[in-house]
N, C-alpha and C positions, 0 to 999 in steps of 0.2 A: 731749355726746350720751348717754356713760354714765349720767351725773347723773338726765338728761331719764328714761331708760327705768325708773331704779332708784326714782325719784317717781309715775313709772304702776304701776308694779309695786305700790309701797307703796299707791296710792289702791285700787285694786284688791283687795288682802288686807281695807282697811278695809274697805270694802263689800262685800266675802263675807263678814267677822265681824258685820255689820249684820244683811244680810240673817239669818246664824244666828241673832240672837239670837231672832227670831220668826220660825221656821220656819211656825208654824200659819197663818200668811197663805197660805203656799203649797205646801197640803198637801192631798190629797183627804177624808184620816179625820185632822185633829190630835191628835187623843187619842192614836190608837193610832201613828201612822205615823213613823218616825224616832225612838221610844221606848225601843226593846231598843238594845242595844251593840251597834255592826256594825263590821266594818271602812272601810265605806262610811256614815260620818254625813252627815249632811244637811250642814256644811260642807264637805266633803269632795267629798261629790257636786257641789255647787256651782264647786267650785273645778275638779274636772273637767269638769264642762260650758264652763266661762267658757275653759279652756284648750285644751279639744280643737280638732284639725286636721283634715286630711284625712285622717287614716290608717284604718285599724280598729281597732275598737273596745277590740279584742283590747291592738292596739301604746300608743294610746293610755294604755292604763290599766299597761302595762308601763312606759312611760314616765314617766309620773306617779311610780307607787310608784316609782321608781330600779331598773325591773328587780330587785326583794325577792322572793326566793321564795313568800311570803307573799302576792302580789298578788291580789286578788280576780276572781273570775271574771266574763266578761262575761253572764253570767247574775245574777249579783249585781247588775253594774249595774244589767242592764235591769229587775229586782224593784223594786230603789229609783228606778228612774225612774218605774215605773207609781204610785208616791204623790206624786208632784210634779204641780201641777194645770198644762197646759201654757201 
């Protein structure tokens, strides 16, 4: 069973690194939008969408970083969600 989860796990990173490589598919401005250095890149962002639960938004994104002082605010999120076409 471990086996089983640690091969979805891995299909799954494969295809958020896909999906990054051409983020401008799915992007509202691709020029401009996921351009600057964020703490939240479009991979990134991806990989917390594809993971989040039911929590808040708040716990989610605490979760993710490892609880890192550093974690971005759910206002950051919601910025870079508004460039993602839905």
């Amino acid at each position: 069973m471990s086996n089983y989860i640690n091969q979805v796990s891995d299909s799954l990173k494969n295809h958020i690194s896909e999906l990054a490589n051409n983020p401008c598919l799915f992007l509202r401005n691709p020029n401009v939008d996921f351009s600057r250095k964020r703490k939240i890149d479009f991979k990134t962002f991806i990989g917390i969408m594809m993971n989040s639960g039911g929590a808040t938004m708040s716990k989610e994104l605490l979760d993710f970083f490892d609880f890192n002082k550093n974690t971005p605010s759910v206002s950051a999120f919601t910025q870079q969600r508004s460039k993602v076409l839905p």
